[in-house]
C-alpha positions in Angstrom: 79.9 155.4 85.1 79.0 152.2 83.0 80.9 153.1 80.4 83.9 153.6 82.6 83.2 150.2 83.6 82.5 148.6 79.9 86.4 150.7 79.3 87.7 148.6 82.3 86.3 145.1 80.9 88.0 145.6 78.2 91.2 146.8 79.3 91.7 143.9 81.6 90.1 141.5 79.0 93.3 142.8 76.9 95.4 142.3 79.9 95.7 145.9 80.7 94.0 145.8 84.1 97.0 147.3 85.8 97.1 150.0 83.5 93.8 150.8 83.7 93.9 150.8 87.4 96.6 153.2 87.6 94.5 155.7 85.7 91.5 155.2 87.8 93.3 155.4 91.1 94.8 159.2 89.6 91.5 160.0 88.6 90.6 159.1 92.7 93.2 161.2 93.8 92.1 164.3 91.8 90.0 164.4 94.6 86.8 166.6 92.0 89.7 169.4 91.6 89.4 168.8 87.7 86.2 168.9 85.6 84.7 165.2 84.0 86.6 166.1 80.8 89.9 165.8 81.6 89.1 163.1 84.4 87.4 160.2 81.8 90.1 162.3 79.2 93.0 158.9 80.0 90.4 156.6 79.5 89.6 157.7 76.2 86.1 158.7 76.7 84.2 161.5 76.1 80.8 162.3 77.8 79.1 164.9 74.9 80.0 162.0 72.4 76.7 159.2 72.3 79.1 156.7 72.2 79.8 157.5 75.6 76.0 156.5 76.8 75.7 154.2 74.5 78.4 152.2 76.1 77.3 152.5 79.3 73.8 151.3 78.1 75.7 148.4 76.1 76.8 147.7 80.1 73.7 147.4 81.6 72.4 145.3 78.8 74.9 142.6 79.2 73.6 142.7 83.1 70.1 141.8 81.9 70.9 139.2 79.2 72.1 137.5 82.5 69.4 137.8 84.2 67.4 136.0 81.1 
């Protein structure tokens, strides 16, 4: 879920952290009775798009240019 994260830095980079909390907590309280579809569906993500990955890769490659 990196690129649910990567959505989340830049929500609250935007200042729309509440926001996006109030869509992740719903997505909590679904509790796996809907499919990944509708659940990353608010956030505006899509998982058969390659954007998807690639933003989640984009994530972990901000975690290593920190490490340099």
């Amino acid at each position: 879920m990196n690129s649910l994260y990567g959505v989340y830095q830049q929500e609250e980079a935007a200042g729309r952290g509440e926001q996006f909390a109030k869509k992740y907590l719903a997505m909590l309280e679904a509790g796996g009775t809907l499919r990944h579809k509708e659940l990353l569906q608010p956030f505006g993500l899509d998982a058969t798009d390659p954007d998807f990955w690639q933003a989640g890769l984009d994530v972990i490659a901000g975690y290593i240019k920190q490490l340099d």
